[in-house]
VOPAGU-2260 file (C-alpha; in pm, 1 decimal, decimal comma):
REM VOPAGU-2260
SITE   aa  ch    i         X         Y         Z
SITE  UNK   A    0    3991,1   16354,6    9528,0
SITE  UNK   A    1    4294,3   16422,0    9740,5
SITE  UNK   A    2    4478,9   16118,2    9601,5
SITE  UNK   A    3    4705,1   15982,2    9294,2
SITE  UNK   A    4    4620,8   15598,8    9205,3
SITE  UNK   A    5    4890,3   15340,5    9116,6
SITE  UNK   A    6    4773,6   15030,3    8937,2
SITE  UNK   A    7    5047,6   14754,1    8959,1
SITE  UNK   A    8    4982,5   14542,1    8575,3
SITE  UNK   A    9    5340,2   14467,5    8535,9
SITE  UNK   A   10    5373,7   14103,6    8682,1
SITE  UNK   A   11    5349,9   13724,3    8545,7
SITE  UNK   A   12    5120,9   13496,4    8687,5
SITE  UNK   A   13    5244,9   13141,2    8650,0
SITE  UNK   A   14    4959,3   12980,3    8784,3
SITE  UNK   A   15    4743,3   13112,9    8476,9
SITE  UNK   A   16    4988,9   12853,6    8274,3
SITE  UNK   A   17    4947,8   12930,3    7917,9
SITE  UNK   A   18    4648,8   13179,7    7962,5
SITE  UNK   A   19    4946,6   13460,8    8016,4
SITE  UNK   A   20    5183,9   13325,9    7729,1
SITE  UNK   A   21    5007,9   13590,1    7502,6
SITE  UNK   A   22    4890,5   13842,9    7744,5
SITE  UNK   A   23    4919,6   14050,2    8110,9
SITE  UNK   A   24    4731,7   13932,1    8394,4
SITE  UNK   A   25    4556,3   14286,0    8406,0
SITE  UNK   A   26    4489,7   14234,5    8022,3
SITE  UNK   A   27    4281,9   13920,5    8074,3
SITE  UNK   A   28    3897,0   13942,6    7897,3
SITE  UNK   A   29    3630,7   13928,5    8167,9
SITE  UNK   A   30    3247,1   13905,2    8186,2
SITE  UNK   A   31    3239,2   13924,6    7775,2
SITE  UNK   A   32    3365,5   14255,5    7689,2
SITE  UNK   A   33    3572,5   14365,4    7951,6
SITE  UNK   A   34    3928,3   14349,3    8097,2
SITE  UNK   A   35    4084,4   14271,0    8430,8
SITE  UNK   A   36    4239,4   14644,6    8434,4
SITE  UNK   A   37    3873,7   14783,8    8339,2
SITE  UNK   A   38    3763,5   14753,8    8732,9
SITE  UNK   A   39    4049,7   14931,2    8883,3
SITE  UNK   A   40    4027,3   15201,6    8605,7
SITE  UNK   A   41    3670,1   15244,1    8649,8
SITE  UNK   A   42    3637,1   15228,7    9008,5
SITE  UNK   A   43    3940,9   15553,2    9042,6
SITE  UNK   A   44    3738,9   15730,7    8761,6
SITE  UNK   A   45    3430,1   15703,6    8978,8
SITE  UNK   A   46    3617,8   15805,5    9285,2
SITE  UNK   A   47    3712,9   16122,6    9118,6
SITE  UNK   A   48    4104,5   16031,0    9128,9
SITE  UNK   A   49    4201,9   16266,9    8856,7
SITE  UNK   A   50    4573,9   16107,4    8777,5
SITE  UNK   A   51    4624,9   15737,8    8761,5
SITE  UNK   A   52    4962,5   15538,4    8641,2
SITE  UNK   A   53    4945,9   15169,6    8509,7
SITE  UNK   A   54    5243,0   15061,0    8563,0
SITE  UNK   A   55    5326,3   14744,5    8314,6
SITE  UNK   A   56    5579,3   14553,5    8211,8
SITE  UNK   A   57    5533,5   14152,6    8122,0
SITE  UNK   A   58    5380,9   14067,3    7808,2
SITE  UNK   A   59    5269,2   14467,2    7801,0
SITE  UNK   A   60    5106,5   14447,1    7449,9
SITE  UNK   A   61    4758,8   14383,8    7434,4
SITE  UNK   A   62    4733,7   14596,6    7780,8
SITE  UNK   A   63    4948,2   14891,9    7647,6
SITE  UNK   A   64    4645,3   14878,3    7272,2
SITE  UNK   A   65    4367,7   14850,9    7521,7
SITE  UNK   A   66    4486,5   15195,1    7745,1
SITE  UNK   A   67    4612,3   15378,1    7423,3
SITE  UNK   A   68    4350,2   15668,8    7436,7
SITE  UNK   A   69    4225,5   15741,6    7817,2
SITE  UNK   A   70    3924,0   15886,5    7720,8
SITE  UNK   A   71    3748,5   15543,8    7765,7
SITE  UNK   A   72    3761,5   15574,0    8170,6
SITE  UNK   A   73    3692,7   15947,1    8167,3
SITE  UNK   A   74    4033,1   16052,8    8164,5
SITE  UNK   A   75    4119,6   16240,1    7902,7
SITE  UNK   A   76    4165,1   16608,7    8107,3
SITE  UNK   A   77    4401,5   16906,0    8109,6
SITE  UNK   A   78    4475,2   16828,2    8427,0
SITE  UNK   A   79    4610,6   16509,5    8537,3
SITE  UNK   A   80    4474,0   16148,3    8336,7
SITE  UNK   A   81    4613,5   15880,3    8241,5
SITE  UNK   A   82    5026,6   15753,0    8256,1
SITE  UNK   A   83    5139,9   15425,5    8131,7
SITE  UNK   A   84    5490,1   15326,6    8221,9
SITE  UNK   A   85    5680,0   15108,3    8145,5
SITE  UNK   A   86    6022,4   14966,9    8264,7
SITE  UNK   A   87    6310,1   15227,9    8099,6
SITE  UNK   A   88    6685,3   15222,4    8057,8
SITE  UNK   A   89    6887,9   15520,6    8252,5
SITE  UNK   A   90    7178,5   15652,5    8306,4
SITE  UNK   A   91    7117,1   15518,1    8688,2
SITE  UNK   A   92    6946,8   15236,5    8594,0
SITE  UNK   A   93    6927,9   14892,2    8354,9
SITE  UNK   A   94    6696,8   14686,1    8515,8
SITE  UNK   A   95    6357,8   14582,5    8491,4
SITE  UNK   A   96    6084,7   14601,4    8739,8
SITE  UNK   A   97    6247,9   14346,1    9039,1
SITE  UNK   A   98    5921,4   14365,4    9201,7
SITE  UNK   A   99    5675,1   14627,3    9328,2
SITE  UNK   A  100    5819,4   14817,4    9528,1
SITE  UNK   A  101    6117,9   14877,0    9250,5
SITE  UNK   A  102    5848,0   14903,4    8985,7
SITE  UNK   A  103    5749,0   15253,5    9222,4
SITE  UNK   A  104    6101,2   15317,5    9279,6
SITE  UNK   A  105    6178,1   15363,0    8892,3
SITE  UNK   A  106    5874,4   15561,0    8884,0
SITE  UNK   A  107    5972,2   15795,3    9117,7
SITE  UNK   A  108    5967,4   16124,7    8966,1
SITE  UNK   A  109    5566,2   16065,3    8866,5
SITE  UNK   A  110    5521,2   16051,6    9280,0
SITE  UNK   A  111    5754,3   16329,4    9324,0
SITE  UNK   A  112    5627,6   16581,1    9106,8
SITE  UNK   A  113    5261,7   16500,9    9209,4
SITE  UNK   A  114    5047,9   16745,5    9489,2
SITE  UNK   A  115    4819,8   16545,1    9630,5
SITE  UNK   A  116    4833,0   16449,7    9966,9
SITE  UNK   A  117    4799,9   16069,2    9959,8
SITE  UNK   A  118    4824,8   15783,8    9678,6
SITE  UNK   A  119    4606,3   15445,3    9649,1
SITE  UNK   A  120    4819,3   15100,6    9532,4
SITE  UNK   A  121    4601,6   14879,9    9393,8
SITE  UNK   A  122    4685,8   14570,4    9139,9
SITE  UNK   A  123    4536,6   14509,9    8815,9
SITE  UNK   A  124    4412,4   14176,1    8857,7
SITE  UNK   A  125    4118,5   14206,3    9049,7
SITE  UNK   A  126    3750,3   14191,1    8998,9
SITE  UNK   A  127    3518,8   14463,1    9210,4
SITE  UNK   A  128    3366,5   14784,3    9249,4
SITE  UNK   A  129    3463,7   15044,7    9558,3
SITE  UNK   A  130    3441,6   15366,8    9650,3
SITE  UNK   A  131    3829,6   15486,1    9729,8
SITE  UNK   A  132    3686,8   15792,9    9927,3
SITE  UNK   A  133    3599,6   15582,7   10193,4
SITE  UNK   A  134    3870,5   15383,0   10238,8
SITE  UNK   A  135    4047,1   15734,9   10241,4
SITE  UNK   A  136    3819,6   15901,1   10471,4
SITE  UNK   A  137    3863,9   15613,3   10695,4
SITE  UNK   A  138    4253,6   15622,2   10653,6
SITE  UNK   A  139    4248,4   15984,4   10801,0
SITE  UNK   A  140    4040,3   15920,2   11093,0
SITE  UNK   A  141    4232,3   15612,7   11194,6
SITE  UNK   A  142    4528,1   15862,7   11166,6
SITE  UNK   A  143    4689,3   15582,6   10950,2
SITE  UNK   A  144    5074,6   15558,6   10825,2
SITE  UNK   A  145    4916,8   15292,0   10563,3
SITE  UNK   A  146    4528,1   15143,7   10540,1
SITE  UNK   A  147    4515,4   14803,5   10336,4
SITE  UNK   A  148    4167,2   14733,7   10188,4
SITE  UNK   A  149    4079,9   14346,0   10318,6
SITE  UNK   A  150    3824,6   14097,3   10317,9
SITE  UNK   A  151    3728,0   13729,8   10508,7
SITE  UNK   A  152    3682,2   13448,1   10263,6
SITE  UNK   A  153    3390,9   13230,7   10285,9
SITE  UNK   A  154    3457,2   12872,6   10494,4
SITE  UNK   A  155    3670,5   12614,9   10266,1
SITE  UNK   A  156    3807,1   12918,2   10051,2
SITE  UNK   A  157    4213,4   12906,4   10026,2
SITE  UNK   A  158    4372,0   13151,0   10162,2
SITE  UNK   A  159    4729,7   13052,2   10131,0
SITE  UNK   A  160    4761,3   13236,3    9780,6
SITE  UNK   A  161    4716,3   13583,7    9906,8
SITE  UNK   A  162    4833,6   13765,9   10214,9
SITE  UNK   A  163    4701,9   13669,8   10528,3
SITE  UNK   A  164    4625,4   13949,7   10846,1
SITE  UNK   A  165    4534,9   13949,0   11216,9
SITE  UNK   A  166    4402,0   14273,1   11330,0
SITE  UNK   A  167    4360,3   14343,2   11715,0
SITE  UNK   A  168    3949,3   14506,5   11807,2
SITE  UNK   A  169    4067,2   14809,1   11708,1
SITE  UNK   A  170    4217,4   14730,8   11342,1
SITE  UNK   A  171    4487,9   14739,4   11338,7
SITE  UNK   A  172    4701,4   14514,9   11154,6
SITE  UNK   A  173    4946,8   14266,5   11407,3
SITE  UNK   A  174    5025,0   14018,3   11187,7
SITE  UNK   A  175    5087,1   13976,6   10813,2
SITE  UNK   A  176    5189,1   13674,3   10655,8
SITE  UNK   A  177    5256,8   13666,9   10286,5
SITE  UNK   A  178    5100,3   13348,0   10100,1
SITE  UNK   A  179    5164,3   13155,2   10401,1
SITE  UNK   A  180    5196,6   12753,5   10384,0
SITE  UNK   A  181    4927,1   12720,7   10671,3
SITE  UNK   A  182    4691,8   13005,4   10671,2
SITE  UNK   A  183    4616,6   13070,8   11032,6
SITE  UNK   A  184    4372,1   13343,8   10940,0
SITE  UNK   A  185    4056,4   13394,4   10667,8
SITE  UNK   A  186    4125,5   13742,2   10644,4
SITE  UNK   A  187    4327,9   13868,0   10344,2
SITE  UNK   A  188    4497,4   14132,7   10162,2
SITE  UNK   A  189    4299,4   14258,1    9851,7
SITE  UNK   A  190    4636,8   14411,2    9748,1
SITE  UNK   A  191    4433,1   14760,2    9781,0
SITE  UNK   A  192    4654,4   15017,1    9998,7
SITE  UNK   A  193    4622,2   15393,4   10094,3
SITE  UNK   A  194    4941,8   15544,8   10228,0
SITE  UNK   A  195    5086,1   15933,4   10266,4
SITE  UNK   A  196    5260,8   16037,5    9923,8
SITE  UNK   A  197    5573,8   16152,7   10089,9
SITE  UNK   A  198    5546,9   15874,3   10327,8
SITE  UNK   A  199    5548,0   15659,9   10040,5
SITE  UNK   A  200    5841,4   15802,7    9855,1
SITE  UNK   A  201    6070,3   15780,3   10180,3
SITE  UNK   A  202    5993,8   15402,0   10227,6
SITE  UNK   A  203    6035,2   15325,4    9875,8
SITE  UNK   A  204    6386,9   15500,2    9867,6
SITE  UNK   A  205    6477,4   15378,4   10170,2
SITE  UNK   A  206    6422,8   15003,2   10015,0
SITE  UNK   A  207    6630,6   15077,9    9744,0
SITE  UNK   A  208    6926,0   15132,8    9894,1
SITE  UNK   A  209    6873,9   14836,0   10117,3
SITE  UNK   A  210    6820,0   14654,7    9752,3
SITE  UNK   A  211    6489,7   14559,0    9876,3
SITE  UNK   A  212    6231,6   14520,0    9620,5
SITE  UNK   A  213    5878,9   14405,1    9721,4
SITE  UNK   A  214    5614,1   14636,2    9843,3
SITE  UNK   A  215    5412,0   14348,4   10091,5
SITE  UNK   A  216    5743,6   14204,6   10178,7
SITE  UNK   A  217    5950,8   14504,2   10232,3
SITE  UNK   A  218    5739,9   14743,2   10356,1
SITE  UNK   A  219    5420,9   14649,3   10517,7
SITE  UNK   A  220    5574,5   14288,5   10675,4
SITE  UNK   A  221    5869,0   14489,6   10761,7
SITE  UNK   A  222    5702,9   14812,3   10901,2
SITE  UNK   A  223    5425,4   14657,4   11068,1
SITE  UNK   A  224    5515,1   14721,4   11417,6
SITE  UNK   A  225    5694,2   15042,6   11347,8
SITE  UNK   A  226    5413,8   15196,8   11135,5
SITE  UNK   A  227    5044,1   15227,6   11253,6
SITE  UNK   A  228    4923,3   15008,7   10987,0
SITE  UNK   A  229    4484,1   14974,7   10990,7
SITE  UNK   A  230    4290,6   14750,4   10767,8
SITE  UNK   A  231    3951,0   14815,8   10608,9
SITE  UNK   A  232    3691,7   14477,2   10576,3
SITE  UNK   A  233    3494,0   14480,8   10303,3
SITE  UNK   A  234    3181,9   14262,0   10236,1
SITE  UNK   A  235    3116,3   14284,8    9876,6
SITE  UNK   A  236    3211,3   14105,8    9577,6
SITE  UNK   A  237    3594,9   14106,1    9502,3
SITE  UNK   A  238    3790,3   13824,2    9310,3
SITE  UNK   A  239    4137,4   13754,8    9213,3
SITE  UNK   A  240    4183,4   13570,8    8870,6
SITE  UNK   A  241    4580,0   13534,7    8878,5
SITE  UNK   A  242    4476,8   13174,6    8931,3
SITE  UNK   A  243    4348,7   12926,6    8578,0
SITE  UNK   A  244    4025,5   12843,7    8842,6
SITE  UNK   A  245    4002,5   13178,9    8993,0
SITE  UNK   A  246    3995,7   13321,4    8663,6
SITE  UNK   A  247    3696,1   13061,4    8545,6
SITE  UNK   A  248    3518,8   13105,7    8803,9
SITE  UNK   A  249    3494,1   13468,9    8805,4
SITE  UNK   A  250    3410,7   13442,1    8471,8
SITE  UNK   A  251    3108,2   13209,5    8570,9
SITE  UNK   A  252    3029,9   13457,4    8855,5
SITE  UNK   A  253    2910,9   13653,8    8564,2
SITE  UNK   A  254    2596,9   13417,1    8493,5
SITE  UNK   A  255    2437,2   13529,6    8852,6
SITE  UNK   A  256    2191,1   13759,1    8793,9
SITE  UNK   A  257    2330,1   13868,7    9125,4
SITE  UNK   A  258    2671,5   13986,4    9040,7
SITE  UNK   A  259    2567,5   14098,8    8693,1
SITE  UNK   A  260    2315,5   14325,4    8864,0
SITE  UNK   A  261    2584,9   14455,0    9101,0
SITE  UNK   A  262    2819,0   14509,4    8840,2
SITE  UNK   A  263    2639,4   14648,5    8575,1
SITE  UNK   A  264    2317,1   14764,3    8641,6
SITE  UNK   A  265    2365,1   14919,9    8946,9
SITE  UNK   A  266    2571,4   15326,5    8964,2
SITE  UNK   A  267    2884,4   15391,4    8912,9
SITE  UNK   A  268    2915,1   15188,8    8613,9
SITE  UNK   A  269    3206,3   14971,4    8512,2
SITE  UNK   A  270    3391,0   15125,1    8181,0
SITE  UNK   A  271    3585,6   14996,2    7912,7
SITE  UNK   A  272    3760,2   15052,5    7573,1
SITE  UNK   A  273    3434,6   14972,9    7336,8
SITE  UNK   A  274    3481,2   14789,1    7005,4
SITE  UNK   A  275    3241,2   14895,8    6705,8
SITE  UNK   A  276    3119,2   14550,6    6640,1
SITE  UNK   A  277    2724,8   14446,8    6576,0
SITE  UNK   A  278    2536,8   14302,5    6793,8
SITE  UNK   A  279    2563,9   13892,7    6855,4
SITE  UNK   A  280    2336,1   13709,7    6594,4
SITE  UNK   A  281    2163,6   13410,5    6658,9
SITE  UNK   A  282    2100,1   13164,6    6347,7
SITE  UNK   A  283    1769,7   12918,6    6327,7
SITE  UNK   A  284    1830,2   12641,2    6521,3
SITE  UNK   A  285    2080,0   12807,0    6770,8
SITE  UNK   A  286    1987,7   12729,3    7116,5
SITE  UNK   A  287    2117,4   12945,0    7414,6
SITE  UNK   A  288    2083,4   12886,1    7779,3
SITE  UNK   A  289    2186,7   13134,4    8094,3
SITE  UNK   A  290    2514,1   13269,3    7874,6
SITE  UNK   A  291    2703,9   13556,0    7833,2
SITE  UNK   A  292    2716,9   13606,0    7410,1
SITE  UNK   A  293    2955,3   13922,3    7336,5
SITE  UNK   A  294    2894,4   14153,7    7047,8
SITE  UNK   A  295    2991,5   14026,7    6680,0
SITE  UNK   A  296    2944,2   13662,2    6769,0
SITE  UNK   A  297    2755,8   13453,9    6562,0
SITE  UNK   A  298    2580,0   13156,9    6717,4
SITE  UNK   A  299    2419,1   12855,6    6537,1
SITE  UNK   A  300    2456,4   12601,9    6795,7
SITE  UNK   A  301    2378,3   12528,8    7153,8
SITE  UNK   A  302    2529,2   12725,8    7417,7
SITE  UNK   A  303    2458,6   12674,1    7808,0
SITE  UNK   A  304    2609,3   12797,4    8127,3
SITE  UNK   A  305    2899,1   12962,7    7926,0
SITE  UNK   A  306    3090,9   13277,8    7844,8
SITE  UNK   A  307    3165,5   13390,9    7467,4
SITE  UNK   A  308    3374,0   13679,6    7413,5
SITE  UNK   A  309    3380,9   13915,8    7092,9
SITE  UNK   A  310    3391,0   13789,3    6774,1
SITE  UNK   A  311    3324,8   13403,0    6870,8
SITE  UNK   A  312    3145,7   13165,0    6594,2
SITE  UNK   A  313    2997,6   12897,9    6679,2
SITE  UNK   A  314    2968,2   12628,1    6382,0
SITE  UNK   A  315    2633,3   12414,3    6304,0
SITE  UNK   A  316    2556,7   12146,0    6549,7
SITE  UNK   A  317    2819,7   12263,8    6834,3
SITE  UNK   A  318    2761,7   12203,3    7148,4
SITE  UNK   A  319    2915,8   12478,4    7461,7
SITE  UNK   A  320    2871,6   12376,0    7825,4
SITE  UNK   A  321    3034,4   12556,9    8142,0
SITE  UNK   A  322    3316,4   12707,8    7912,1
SITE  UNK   A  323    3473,5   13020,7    7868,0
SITE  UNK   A  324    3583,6   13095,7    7491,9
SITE  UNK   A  325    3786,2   13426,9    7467,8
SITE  UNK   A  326    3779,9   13690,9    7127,7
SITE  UNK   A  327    3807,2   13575,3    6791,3
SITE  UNK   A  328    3742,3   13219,3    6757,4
SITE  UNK   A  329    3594,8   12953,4    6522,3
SITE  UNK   A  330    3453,9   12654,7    6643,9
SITE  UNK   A  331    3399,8   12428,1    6350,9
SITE  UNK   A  332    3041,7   12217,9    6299,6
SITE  UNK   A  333    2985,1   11947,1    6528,1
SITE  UNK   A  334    3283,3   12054,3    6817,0
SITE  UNK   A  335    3196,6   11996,9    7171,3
SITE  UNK   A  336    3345,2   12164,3    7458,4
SITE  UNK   A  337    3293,0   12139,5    7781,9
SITE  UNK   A  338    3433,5   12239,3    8116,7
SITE  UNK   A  339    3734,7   12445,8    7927,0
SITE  UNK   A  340    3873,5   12766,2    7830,1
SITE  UNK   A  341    3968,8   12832,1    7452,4
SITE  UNK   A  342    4239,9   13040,0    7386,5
SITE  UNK   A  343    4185,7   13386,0    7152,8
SITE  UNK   A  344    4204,3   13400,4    6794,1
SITE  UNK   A  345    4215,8   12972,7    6808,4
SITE  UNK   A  346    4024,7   12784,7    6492,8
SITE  UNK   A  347    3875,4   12456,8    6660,9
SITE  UNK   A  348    3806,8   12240,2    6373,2
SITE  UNK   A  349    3491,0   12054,0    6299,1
SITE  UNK   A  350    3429,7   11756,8    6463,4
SITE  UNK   A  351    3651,9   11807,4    6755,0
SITE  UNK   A  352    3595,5   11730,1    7122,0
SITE  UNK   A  353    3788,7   11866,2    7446,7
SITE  UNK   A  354    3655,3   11820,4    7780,9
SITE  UNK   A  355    3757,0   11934,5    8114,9
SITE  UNK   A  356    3762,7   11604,6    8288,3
SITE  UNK   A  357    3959,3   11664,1    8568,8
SITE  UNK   A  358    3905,9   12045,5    8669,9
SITE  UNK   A  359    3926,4   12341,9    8372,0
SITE  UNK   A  360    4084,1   12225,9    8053,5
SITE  UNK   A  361    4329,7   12518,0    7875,7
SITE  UNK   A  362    4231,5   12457,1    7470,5
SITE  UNK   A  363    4520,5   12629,3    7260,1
SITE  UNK   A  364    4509,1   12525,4    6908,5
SITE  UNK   A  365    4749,9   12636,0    6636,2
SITE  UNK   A  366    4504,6   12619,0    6345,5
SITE  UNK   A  367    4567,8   12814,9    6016,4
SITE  UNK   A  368    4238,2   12939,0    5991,3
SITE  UNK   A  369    4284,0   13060,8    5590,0
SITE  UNK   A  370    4507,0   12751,8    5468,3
SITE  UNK   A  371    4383,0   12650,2    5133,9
């Protein structure tokens, strides 16, 4: 493909509360056994984008072990694969990333000494499957400065967490309003953007000398009566999880046939780093109802209308209902969770009970799983 991909992972969500004390937004587990980064890095392998940076910066660790070999998203080539930068002290420069469009700015040279034609911006928080080719193919014939990738949300849906657009019959973008305070349109920005390469390095140095920092903000808002800026609807599944509710109910997304079909079952397929862990186990007497169960869990209690993530066991007489409960954790006999997430690596001890009374409950436990 005619195209370099960028995958933003570098920023802090603080609506995830203490979800992202540990972790990257892009880093967050998903459907089981996969990350948030896995669908952006999957769906540029299977659009044949041969070169991809992540760039990353908060809380970079678990995100930086999950990308360390590329060969996982069909990347491992002679030419082009997979870059992960991160932010870098110069000569020129001492800062960190200030925002997108400086996270790109710092990463300049990658751009520069790049030949293809055009580059795709996407973030690494986002859950769906797309074929970039189109998008690009319709980029060209619109004889686009910049495409963004966009989608209406269903009636009652908020929309005043992403960026909001109004496109005239033609498409092209009018008005763009970043997580406005009334949302006077249901059509939003996916944060998914096609724009000329060398296009893209002038605006980007252009904003840094005017110390101007954020890609929506500084460059589409700014240029979008100066630039022929287009917008692509899509109607399948996408989701956002930079939000504690978003993020569950993705998750629970999962448990539709539907979306596990789409995701799944259905070509290209959705990639990730694989773990060499056995298959879940289910003890006599466990009891599990329309649940994801990842590989080395062990289950011995009842389980219903949740998500358990690798390496989860689940004690004698426990009791799981509409709950996420992320890698490596012990839930002692007789716990009962409901309507929450658990934290990784937590050790619930027996006889414990959180509920989610009053929307999704965030379990962290400090626990010293081997004290005598």
């Amino acid at each position: 493909m005619r195209a370099v991909g960028i995958i933003l992972a570098g920023g802090n969500s603080n609506k995830m509360k203490e979800l992202t004390h540990r972790r990257a937004v892009a880093a967050m587990p998903i459907a089981g056994s996969y990350r948030a980064i896995d669908f952006a890095l999957s769906n540029m392998s299977n659009s044949h984008v041969q070169k991809v940076a992540v760039l990353t910066q908060y809380n970079a660790r678990s995100l930086n072990e999950h990308l360390n070999s590329s060969k996982w998203w069909n990347f491992g080539r002679k030419q082009g694969g997979l870059y992960v930068f991160t932010p870098t002290i110069t000569h020129d420069n001492g800062y960190w990333y200030r925002g997108t469009a400086d996270a790109i700015y710092q990463n300049l040279d990658f751009l520069k000494r790049c030949h293809e034609p055009y580059v795709i911006i996407t973030s690494g928080d986002a859950v769906y499957k797309m074929d970039y080719n189109k998008v690009l193919e319709y980029h060209i014939a619109k004889q686009a400065d910049i495409t963004i990738v966009c989608k209406d949300l269903e009636p009652g849906e908020d929309a005043r967490r992403f960026g909001t657009l109004k496109m005239n019959e033609d498409m092209r973008v009018e008005g763009f309003e970043e997580k406005p305070m009334v949302a006077n349109s249901n059509t939003i920005s996916t944060g998914i953007y096609i724009i000329r390469r060398r296009q893209l390095i002038d605006l980007i140095e252009h904003s840094a000398e005017e110390e101007r920092h954020d890609f929506v903000t500084d460059i589409l808002i700014r240029y979008k009566n100066l630039k022929k800026i287009y917008g692509y609807k899509i109607k399948d599944y996408w989701s956002n999880i930079a939000t504690v509710d978003a993020y569950y109910q993705t998750n629970m997304d999962f448990l539709k046939p539907e979306v596990r079909n789409y995701f799944f079952k259905g070509h290209p397929v959705i990639y990730s780093k694989v773990s060499d862990l056995p298959p879940a186990k289910y003890n006599p007497g466990a009891v599990v109802k329309n649940s994801l169960i990842a590989s080395g869990s062990i289950i011995n209690g009842t389980v219903e209308n949740s998500v358990l993530f690798k390496k989860t066991f689940v004690g004698n007489n426990c009791v799981i209902k509409n709950s996420i409960i992320l890698n490596d954790v012990y839930l002692g006999d007789n716990t009962y969770i409901e309507n929450c997430i658990v934290e990784s690596r937590d050790t619930i001890r027996a006889n414990t009970r959180y509920v989610g009374e009053n929307g999704v409950r965030i379990v962290v436990e400090k626990n010293e799983r081997y004290a005598l």
